[in-house]
N, C-alpha and C positions, 0 to 999 in steps of 0.2 A: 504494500500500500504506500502511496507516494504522501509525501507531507500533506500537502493541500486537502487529498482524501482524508486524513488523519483529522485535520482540523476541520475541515465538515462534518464527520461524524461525532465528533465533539462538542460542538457548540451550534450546528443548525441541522440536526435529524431530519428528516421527512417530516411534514404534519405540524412542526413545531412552526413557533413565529419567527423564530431567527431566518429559519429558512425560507418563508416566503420574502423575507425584506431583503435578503440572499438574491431571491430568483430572476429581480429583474432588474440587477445591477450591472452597467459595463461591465464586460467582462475582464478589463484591466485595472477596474477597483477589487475586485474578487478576493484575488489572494491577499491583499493586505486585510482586508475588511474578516477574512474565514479568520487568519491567524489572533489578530486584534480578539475576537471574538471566542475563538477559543482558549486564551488566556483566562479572558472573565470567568467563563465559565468553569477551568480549572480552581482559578484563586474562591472561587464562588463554594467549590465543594470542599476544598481544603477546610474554609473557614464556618462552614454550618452544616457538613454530614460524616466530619472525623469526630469521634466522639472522645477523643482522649486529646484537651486539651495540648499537651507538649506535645504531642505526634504531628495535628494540624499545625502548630509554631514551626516543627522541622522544616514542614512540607513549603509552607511561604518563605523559610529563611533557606532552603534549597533553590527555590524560583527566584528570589532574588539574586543567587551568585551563578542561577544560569541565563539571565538575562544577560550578565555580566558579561558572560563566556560567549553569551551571543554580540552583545556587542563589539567584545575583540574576535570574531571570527570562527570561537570554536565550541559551539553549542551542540548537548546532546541528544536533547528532547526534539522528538518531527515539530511541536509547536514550537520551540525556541529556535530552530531551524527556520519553520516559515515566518517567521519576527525577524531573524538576520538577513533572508533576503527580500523580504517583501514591505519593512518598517523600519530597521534601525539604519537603512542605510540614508536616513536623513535627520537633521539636527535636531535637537530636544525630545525626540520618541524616547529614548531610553527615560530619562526623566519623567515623562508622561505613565510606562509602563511603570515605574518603580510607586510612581502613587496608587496605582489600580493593588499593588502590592500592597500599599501601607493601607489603603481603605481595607482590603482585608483580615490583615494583621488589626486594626483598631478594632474589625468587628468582633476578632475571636478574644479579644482582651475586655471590650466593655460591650455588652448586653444591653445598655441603655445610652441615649441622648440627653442631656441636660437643657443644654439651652437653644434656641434656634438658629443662633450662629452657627452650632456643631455640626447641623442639617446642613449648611451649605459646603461645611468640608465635604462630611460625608456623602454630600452630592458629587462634589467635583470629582473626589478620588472611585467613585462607584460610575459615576453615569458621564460627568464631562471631560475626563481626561479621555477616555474611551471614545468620547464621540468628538473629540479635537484631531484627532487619527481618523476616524469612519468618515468625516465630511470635507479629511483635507486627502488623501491618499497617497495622493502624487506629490503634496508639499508647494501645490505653488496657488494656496485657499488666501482670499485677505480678508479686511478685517471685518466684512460681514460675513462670511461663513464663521469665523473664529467666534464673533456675538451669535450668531446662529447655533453652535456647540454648545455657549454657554447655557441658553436657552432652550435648545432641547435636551440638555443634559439635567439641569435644572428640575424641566419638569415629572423627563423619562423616572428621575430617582424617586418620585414621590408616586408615579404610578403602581413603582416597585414595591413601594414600603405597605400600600396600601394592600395590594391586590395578595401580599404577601405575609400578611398581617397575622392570619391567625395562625399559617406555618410558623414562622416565626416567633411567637408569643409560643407554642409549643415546644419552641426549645429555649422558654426563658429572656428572648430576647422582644427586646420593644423599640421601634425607629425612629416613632413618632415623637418627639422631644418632649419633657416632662412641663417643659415651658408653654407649650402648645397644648397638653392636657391638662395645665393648673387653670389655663382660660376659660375652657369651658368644664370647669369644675370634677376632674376625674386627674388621675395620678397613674403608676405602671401596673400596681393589680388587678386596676376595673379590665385591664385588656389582656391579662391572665387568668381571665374567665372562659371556660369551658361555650358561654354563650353568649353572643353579644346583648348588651341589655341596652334598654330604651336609649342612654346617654352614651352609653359610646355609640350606638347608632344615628341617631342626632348630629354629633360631632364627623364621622365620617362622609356624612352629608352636607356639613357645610364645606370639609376638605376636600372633597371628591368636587363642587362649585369651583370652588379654587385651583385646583389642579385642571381642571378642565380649559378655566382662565388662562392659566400659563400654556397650555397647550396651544391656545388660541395665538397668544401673544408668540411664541416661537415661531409661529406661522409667518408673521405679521414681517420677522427679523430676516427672510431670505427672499432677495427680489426673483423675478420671474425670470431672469436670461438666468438666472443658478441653479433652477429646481431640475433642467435634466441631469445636471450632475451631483443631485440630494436625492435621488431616488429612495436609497437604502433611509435615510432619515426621514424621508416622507411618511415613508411608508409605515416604519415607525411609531409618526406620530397618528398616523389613522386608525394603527392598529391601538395605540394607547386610549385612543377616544372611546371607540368601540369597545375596550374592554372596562374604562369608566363607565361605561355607558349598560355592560350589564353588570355591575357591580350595583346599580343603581337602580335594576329594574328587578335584582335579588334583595333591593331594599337594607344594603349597606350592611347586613348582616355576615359580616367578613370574617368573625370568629367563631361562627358555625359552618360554613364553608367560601369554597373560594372558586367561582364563577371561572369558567375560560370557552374560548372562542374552541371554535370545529374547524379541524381544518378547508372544510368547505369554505368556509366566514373568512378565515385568513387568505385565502387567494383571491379573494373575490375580490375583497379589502385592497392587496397589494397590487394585483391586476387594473382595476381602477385608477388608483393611486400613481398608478408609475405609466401608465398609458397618458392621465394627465398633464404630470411633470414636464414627458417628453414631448406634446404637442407645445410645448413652450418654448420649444426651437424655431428661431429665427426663419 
């Protein structure tokens, strides 16, 4: 199996959403965007399905000194491979990937958010360093693709936290900042409930409003001669709407279960979507 297979199977399976955001991408953004992508997905299992805290610590402080190795040319791993030839051969990725690292590492060390500031690291290093790489590929993005990353990275992380909430809360951990639920009156045990009750439903209803907002507003950051080459973030962000959108008609009930689209819905969604973009060619 050749790298690039490697990191497909990794990070966009068949049926999943990665892969439809995958399917109708240039085909010379591909390889960076599979690699990019199956990092996450790695750093993503190291730090919430090793169940032996110091085991998951080896496994990220391994990925970090094989980033390393890939940076100076001699990486082991088929994904640290397709990172050496398809991402680090241009300035600041290494740096970018070492945060996707450390968002991991802060996740396996603290279980909770404090303040809402924490939320926008936690954003950058989960959702916009990743997508500063997914929306620049080639390295020659300026400086509205790069506020476009911001903003769809921004908002991708709260789609995550939410849609992700009661897996999450299952293994003890809470995203949403304690700051954000002192406001409307709930703290980290009301969401360490087996069920959501009236007030944390409430509340995920006014955030699921807001997240939607920033959805919008990300829209708003990328002009129309850019969108055939935002496909993959378009796409993205239609399939994030959509999955607010049955979070919303499961009536926010996100710690009793957790809603997801059919792979029918996802293609339909990305097909759409990327049919769109590209009629926006000159």
């Amino acid at each position: 199996m050749d790298i690039l297979s490697y990191c497909r199977d990794q990070a966009a399976p068949p049926g999943s959403a990665p892969y439809y955001a995958c399917r109708f991408l240039p085909e010379q953004q591909k390889p960076a965007a599979l690699a990019v992508l199956a990092l996450r997905a790695e750093l993503l299992d190291a730090s919430t399905r090793i169940p032996e805290p110091s085991v998951a610590q080896a496994r990220l402080d391994w990925w970090l000194a094989e980033l390393s190795a890939a940076a100076a040319g001699t990486a082991q791993h088929p994904i640290a491979q397709a990172l050496m030839q398809h991402v680090l051969h241009l300035p600041g990725r290494l740096e970018l990937l070492e945060e996707m690292v450390a968002g991991a590492q802060d996740r396996l060390r603290h279980g909770y958010l404090e303040q809402e500031r924490d939320f926008g690291l936690h954003a950058f290093r989960h959702e916009v360093a990743p997508w500063l790489i997914l929306t620049d590929p080639e390295g020659g993005a300026g400086r509205a693709e790069r506020d476009f990353a911001h903003a769809i990275g921004q908002a991708l992380a709260w789609v995550r936290v939410l849609h992700q909430l009661g897996r999450d809360a299952a293994r003890g951990q809470v995203l949403i900042p304690r700051e954000t639920l002192a406001r409307h009156g709930l703290d980290v045990p009301d969401l360490l409930q087996p069920r959501t009750s009236e007030a944390v439903r409430a509340m995920l209803e006014k955030l699921g409003a807001q997240v939607r907002g920033q959805l919008r507003h990300a829209r708003t950051m990328l002009p129309s001669e850019a969108q055939p080459q935002q496909v993959m973030a378009l796409v993205s962000l239609a399939q994030a709407d959509a999955l607010l959108e049955a979070m919303a008609q499961d009536g926010w009930r996100l710690l009793d279960a957790r809603p997801e689209l059919t792979p029918l819905r996802l293609l339909w969604l990305s097909w759409r979507t990327a049919r769109k973009a590209r009629s926006r060619k000159a």
